[in-house]
Structures are given as C-alpha cells and as structure tokens.
N, C-alpha and C positions, 0 to 999 in steps of 0.2 A: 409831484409835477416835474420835478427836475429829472427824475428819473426815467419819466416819458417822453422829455424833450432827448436824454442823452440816447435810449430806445430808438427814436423817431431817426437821428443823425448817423447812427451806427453804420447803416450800408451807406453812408453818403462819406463819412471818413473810410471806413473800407477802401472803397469806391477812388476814394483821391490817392487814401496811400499806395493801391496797385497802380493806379498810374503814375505818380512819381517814381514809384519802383521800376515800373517796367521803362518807363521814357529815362532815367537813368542810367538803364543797361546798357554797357556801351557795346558800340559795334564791332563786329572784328575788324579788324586791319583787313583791305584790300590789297591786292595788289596784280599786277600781268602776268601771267603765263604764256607761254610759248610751248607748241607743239610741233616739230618737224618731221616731215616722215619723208621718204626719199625725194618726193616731187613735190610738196608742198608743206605750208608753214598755216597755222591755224592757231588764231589768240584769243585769250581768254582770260576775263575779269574773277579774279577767284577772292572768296574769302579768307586767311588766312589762319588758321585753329593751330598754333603749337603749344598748347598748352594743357594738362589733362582735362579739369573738366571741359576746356572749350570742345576738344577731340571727342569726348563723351557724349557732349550734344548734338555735335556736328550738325547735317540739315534733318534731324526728327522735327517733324511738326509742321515740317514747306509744305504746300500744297503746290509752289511754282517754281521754276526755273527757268532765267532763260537760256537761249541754246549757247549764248558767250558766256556762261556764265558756269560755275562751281565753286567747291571748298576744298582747299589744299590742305592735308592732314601733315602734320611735319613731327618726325621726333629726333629728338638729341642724338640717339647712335643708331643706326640699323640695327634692325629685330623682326622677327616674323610678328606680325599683329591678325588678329583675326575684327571683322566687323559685323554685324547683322544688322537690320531692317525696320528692328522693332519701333513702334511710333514714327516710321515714316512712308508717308502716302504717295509718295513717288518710286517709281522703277530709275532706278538710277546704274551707270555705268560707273564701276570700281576699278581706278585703273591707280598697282601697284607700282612705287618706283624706285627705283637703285638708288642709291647715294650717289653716282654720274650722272644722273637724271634719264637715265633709260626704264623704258618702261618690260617690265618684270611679268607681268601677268595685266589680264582682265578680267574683271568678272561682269559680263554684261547684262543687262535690263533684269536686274535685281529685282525676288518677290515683294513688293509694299507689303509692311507690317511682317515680316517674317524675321521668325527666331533662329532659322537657319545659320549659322558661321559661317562666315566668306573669309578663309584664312588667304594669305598672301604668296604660300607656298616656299617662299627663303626670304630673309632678311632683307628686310626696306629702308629705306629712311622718310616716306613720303608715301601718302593716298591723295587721288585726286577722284573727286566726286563731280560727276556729270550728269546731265538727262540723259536718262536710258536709252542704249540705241544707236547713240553723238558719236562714240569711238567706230563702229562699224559702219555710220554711214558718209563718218568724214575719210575713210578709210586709214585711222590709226591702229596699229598692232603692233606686238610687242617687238623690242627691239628699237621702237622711233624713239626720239628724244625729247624730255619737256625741257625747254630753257627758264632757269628762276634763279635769282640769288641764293637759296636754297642749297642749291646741287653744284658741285664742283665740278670741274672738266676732267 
C-alpha cells in the first residue's frame, strides 16, 4: 500500500519540483538601450546575457517579442562569435557591435530553427537580438550607435 500511495504522488512531486525549479530561475538583468542613427534615437528594454550559458540560451524557445524589446549579448573582450537559430521560433534581427557601440554588421530576419552560423564577420564585443525586420524598418544600419554602459565612447 505504501508503495501505491508513493506511485500515485510521483507526477504530483514531479509536478511541484519543476515548478519550484522553473519559478526559482531567475531572470536576466534588464536593462535600456539606446539606438542612434543620424536623425533619430529609438529605445529599448533589453535582457542582459553576459554570461556563457545565459549567452547559450539566449531567446531559444520565445515565441514573442515585443518591438521595444531584445537581448544584449555582451562578452568580456571582442572576438568574432558565430550564432544560429536552432530552438528558436522567431525570425530575429542580429545586430553585431564594436566595443564603441557601433554597429558592425546585421544579419536580418533570421531562418527560425535553422542551423545555419551567422558569424559577425570581425571582432565584437556585443549582439543585440530583435524581431525580425525592427533594424530595417526603424531604419538602423551599420555604422549607427547603440548607447549602454557596456560600450565605451
């Protein structure tokens, strides 16, 4: 009998340890960004990943985004990084950045779920992840400037 009752609660402790696991998980660090481009200025609530695995997970698994919204990838010294797609179900805008916070390349409205490498083509210190599409229709291109504590002047 006891062995039926501990049977019977299994998925119900399961059940509780993923959620304390998952409701434990903390969140990244928010924080503003700033995008300037010759005639205008465009802000956005980014997530913050400088960390490996945070950078690893990055947004796999969103299904939403809003348009103020993305994740700032940040690494300790500029280096060319490559990223891909896989496990993630949005078309997202890749926008490479300097260590001055100039933006370096784009790679725009990314295949979802693809294994394809989106390398950064020279040494970065930062990726910023957006909805697909957001860099060309706010009219940002390379050479405009993100502003973040991040990036040095």
């Amino acid at each position: 009998m006891t062995a039926t009752i501990l049977f019977r609660r299994l998925p119900a402790m399961t059940l509780l340890f993923l959620t304390l696991a998952l409701g434990s998980a903390a969140a990244l660090p928010r924080s503003e960004l700033l995008v300037e481009t010759a005639s205008s200025q465009f802000r956005f609530e980014v997530e913050v990943a400088d960390d490996p695995s945070e950078r690893a997970k990055g947004l796999m698994f969103r299904e939403s985004l809003a348009d103020n919204a993305g994740m700032l990838f940040l690494y300790p010294e500029p280096q060319e990084v490559e990223f891909w797609m896989k496990n993630t179900p949005l078309s997202l805008d890749m926008v490479f950045v300097r260590q001055d916070g100039t933006i370096a390349r784009i790679a725009e409205r990314t295949t979802p779920f693809s294994e394809e490498m989106i390398p950064s083509g020279e040494a970065v210190s930062a990726v910023l992840e957006v909805k697909g599409g957001l860099m060309r229709e706010l009219g940002i291109a390379v050479g405009d400037r993100l502003r973040h504590p991040a990036f040095s002047e």
